[in-house]
C-alpha positions, -999 to +999 in steps of 0.1 A: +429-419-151+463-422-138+471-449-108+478-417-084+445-403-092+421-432-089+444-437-054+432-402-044+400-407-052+396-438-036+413-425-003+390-393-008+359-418-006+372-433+022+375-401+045+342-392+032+326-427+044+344-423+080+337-387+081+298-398+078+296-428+102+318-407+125+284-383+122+261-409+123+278-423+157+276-387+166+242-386+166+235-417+181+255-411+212+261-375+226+273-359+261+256-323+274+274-298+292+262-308+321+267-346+324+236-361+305+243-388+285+219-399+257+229-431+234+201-441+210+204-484+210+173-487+188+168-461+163+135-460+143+142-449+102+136-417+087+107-429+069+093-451+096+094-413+119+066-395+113+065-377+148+092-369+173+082-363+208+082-328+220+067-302+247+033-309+259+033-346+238+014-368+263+044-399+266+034-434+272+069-448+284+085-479+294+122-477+315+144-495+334+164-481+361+196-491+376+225-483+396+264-478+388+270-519+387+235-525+367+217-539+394+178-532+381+164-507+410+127-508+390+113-514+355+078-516+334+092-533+308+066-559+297+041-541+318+015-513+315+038-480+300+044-450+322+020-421+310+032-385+314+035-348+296+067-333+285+078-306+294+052-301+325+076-310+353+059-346+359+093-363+357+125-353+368+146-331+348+172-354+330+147-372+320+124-346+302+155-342+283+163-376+273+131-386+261+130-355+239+130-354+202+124-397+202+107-411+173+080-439+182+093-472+191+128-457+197+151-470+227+175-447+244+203-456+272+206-428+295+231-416+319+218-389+348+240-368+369+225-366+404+216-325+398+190-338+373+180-366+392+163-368+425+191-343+439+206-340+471+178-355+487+173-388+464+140-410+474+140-431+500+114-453+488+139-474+457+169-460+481+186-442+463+210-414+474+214-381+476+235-369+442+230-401+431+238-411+392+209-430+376+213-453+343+180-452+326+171-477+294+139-457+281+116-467+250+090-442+235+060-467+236+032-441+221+029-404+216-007-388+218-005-346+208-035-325+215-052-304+185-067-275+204-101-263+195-129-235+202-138-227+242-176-214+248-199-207+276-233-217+273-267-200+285-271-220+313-234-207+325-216-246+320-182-237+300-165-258+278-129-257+261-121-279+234-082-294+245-083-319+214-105-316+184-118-345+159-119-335+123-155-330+111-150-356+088-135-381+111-160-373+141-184-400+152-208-379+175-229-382+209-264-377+211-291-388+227-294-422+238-258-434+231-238-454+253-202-433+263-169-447+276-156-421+296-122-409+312-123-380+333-106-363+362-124-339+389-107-313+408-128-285+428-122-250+424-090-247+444-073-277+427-084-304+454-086-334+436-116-353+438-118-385+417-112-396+384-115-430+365-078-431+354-073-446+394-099-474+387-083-486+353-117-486+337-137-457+321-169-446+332-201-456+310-234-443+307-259-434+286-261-397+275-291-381+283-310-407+301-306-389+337-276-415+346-252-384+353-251-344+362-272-323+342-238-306+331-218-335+322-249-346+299-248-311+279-211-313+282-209-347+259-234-340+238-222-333+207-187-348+213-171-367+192-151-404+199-117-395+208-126-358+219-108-342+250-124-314+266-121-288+298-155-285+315-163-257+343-201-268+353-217-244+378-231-258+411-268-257+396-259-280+368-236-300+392-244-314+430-262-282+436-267-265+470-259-295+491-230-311+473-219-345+479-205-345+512-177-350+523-154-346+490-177-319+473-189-290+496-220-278+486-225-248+456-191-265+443-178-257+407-169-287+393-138-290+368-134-318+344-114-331+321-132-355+299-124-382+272-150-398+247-129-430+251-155-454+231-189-444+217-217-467+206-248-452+190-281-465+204-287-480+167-258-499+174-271-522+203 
């Protein structure tokens, strides 16, 4: 090969190297139409990504927020990771956005324009202004995403919806006897929120069965397995009944759960 030729060559390799990490950059760092500004700072490899956030993935986040000049206006950082669902409206726009598509582990810089911030109103309560630009460092901390499964309604009129399943193979299941960590959240009927164990920081256990609970929420963990989610509608009979339990649960109340098998341990195991 001549000396021009092995010149062109190597010149052609170079453009093709520049052309790539000019990709790669481009990637790592890009500008929407609107203002957003999204630059990766940690990225997690190919290999190492076997999930990437996306619409209805339950989030566990940590973030730092600051103003214009960096001064910090409020972080978790080191500290018990901010829990929400994408895509439900449970943070404010930009930042549904920017923590979209993030692999596990992956750190992000963020630029957000006032419009998909807090607005022209801002929140008084970290002071910050209407229209006001925030600069966000965000880090995917866990992703949890729901495998649905069946929804039934039993005899006695309790109903029961399945949000995520266990495979049969993988399912350790309640019965009788066994001890249950659970997680739940109570609303009534009309969406008034009653209690839930999330608030406390600390499930709620008791043994299944044994008369320690409703008569509905007994048939509704039977036959759960550990790590199960479910919806549960229990009817006022299987619930507080006719009286209630004033003054949070008006009597002949519907109750509507959402309910975790956080930890099982079988009776055999105590």
């Amino acid at each position: 090969i001549s000396g021009m030729a092995r010149f062109l060559i190597l010149a052609l390799s170079t453009l093709l190297v520049v052309a790539a990490a000019k990709e790669e950059e481009q990637k790592l760092n890009w500008t929407d139409e609107d203002g957003l500004e999204i630059k990766i700072i940690r990225p997690i490899k190919a290999e190492k990504c076997t999930i990437k956030s996306q619409e209805g993935d339950v989030l566990d986040q940590f973030y730092k927020l600051s103003d214009k000049d960096g001064k910090e206006i409020g972080s978790n950082f080191g500290k018990k990771p901010y829990t929400f669902t994408l895509g439900k409206g449970q943070v404010i726009p930009g930042m549904e956005r920017a923590m979209t598509g993030m692999c596990v582990g992956e750190k992000r810089k963020v630029v957000i324009p006032g419009n998909l911030g807090f607005g022209d109103k801002g929140r008084e309560r970290d002071d910050i202004k209407g229209d006001q630009t925030l600069y966000y460092t965000v880090q995917l901390v866990d992703l949890f995403r729901a495998v649905p499964g069946e929804k039934w309604e039993t005899e006695d009129g309790l109903t029961i919806e399945v949000n995520h399943k266990i495979d049969e193979d993988k399912c350790k299941k309640s019965e009788s006897g066994d001890t249950i960590h659970q997680q739940y959240v109570l609303h009534l009927e009309d969406g008034t929120w009653v209690d839930s164990s999330y608030s406390r920081n600390a499930p709620f256990i008791f043994k299944l069965n044994r008369g320690e609970v409703i008569k509905g929420m007994d048939l509704a963990m039977t036959g759960m397995c550990e790590g199960e989610k479910r919806k549960v509608i229990i009817p006022y009979e299987l619930g507080y009944g006719e009286d209630g339990r004033p003054p949070q649960i008006p009597g002949k109340s519907r109750l509507y759960f959402d309910i975790t098998l956080e930890k099982l341990i079988k009776k055999d195991e105590l």
